[in-house]
C-alpha positions in Angstrom: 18.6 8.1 65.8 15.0 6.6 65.4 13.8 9.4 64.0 16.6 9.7 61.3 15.5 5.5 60.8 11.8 6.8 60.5 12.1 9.3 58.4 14.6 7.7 55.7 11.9 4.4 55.5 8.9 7.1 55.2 10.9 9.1 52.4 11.6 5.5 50.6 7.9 4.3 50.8 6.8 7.8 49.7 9.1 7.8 46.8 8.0 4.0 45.9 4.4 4.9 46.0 5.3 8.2 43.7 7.3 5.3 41.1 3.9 3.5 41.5 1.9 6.2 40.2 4.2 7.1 37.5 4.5 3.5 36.2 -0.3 3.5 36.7 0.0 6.4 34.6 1.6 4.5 31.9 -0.4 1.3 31.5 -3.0 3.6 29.0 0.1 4.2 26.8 1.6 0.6 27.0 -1.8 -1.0 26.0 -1.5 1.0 23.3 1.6 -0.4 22.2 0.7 -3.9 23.0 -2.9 -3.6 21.0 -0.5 -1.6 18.1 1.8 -4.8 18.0 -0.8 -7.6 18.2 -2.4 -5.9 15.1 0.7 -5.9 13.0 1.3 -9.6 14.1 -2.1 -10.3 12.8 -1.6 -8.4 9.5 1.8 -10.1 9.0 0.3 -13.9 9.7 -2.2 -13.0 7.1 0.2 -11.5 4.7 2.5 -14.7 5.1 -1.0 -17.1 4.9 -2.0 -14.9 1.2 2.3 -15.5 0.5 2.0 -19.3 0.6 -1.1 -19.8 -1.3 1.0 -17.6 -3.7 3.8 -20.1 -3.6 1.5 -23.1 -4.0 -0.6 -21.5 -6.8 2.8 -20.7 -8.3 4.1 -24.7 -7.6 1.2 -26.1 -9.4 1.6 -23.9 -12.0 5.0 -24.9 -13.3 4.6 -28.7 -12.3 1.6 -28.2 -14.7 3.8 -26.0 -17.3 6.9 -29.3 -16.6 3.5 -31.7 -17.7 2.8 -29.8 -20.7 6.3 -30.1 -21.8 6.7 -33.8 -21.0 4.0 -34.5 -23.3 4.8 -32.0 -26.0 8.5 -33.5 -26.3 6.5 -37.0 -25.9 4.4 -35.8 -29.3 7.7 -34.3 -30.8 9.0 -37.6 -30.3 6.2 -39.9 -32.2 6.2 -37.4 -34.9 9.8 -38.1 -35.5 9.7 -41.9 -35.1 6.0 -41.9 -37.4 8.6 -39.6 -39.8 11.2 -42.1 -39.6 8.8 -45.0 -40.1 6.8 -43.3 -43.4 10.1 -42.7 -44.8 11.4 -46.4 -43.9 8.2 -47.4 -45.5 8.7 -45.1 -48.7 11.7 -46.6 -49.6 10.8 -50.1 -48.9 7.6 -49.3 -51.3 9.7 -48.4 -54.2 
């Protein structure tokens, strides 16, 4: 009965030091992967860095473009009311 006992725990360490070598043999391989994913995690980060300069570049833009309108409508309007006013003029002249 000790034997049987024996053998079973030195068939169970034996197969847990063969599951230890298989898993050693695959650190090389999961490195890989690790290295692989901490590059595309760097790319993306940059990607999303050039993406919100984009969207600042792209904010300033049309707050400019909504400034340039502002005062063009402004000018429309002075034309009109310097219209208005010559022609208020023009008839008071006459």
């Amino acid at each position: 009965m000790f034997n049987i006992i024996f053998t079973e725990f030195d068939e169970k360490v034996q197969q847990s030091k063969d599951d230890a070598e298989e898993a050693l043999k695959k650190i090389p391989e999961i490195e890989t992967r690790i290295e692989e994913a901490e590059d595309k995690t760097r790319e993306a980060q940059d990607n999303l860095a050039g993406a919100e300069q984009d969207a600042k570049m792209a904010r300033d833009i049309a707050t400019d473009a909504e400034d340039i309108a502002k005062m063009a409508s402004d000018v429309n309007d002075f034309r009109i009311a310097l219209k208005a006013k010559m022609q208020l003029f023009r008839t008071k002249s006459m």
